[in-house]
N, C-alpha and C positions, 0 to 999 in steps of 0.2 A: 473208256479210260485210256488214258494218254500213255505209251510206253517207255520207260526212261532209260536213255542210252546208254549203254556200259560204258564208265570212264578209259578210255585208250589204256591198254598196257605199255610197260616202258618199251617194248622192244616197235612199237607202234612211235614210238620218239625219235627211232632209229635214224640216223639222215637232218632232221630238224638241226635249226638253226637255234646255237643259242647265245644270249646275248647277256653278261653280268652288267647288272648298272649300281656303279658305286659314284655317291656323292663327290665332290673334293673343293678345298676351298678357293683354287686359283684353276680355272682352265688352262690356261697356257703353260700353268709349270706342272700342271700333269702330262699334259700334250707332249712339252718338251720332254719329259722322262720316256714316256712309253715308245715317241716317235726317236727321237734322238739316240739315246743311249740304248734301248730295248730292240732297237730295229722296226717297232710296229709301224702298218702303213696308216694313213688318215683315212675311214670307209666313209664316214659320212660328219658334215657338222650344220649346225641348227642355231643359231643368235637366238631361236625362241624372241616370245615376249611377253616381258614384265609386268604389263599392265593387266594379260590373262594369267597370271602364274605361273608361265613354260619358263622350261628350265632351257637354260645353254647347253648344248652338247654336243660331243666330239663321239663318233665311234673308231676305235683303235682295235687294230688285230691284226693280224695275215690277211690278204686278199684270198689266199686258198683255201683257207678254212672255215668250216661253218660255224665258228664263235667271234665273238669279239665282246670287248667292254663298251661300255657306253656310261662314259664321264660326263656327272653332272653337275653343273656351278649355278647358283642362282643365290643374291644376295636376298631376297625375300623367302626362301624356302626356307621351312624349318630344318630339314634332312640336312645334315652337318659330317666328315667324315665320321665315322666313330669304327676305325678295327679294333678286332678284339685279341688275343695274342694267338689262337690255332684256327685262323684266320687264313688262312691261305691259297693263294693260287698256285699249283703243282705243275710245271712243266719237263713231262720227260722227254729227254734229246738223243741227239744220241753222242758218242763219247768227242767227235770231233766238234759239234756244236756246241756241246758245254764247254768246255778249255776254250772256245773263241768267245763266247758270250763273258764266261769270267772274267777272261781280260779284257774287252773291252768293258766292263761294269769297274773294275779296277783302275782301267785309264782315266773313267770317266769321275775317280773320285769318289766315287757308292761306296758305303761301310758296310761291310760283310757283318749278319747279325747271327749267332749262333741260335739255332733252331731251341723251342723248348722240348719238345719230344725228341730224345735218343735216337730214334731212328734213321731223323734224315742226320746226324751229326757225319757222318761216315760220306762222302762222295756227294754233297750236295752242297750249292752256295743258296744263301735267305741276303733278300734287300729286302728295304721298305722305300715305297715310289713316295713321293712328297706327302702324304697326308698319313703314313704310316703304315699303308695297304701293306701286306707281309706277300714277297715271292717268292717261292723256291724251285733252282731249277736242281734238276740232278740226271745224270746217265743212267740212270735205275731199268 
């Protein structure tokens, strides 16, 4: 009989690379959110193709960090944005990187959304990137 391997514990995830992939309906005007106004750099992109089902996509993140997103466009996929409102990506900074990120989200036009949870109301700014995704960074 065949022995079945204990699933990895999380601290066995430690290091791993991880990657969020959210649909969106325009590639280029997520692009231009995350790259432009967010700072992120371009890790990797994909034209895919249509006639097998691949989707287009853009990987956006930091080069020095082991995360990134991976935005997905495909006018034949069913997968469509859909956030939901405590939805969030949480980025902590630290107090010099928030106050510069602010304002540049502020130059850039971004409507500050007031958080639904009390918690982050206090020291933290919420966008939403073109399809609605919810960000929030704070000093925390």
């Amino acid at each position: 009989m065949d022995e079945v391997a204990e699933p990895p514990s999380p601290s066995e995830l430690v290091g791993a690379t991880l990657r969020v992939g959210r649909p969106v309906a325009d590639l280029e005007a997520s692009c231009r959110f995350y790259l432009d106004v967010l700072g992120f750099r371009e890790l990797f992109r994909s034209a895919g193709d249509e006639d097998r089902g691949e989707l287009q996509v853009a990987g956006v993140g930091p080069a020095s960090e082991p995360w990134h997103l991976e935005l997905q466009a495909s006018d034949r996929s069913p997968f469509r944005p859909a956030p939901i409102e405590e939805e969030l990506l949480v980025f902590f900074v630290d107090r010099d990187r928030y106050e510069h990120l602010r304002a540049r989200l502020a130059d850039a036009g971004i409507p500050f959304r007031r958080p639904t949870n009390p918690f982050w109301h206090d020291d933290a700014v919420m966008v939403e990137d073109p399809d609605g995704y919810a960000l929030l960074v704070t000093p925390r």
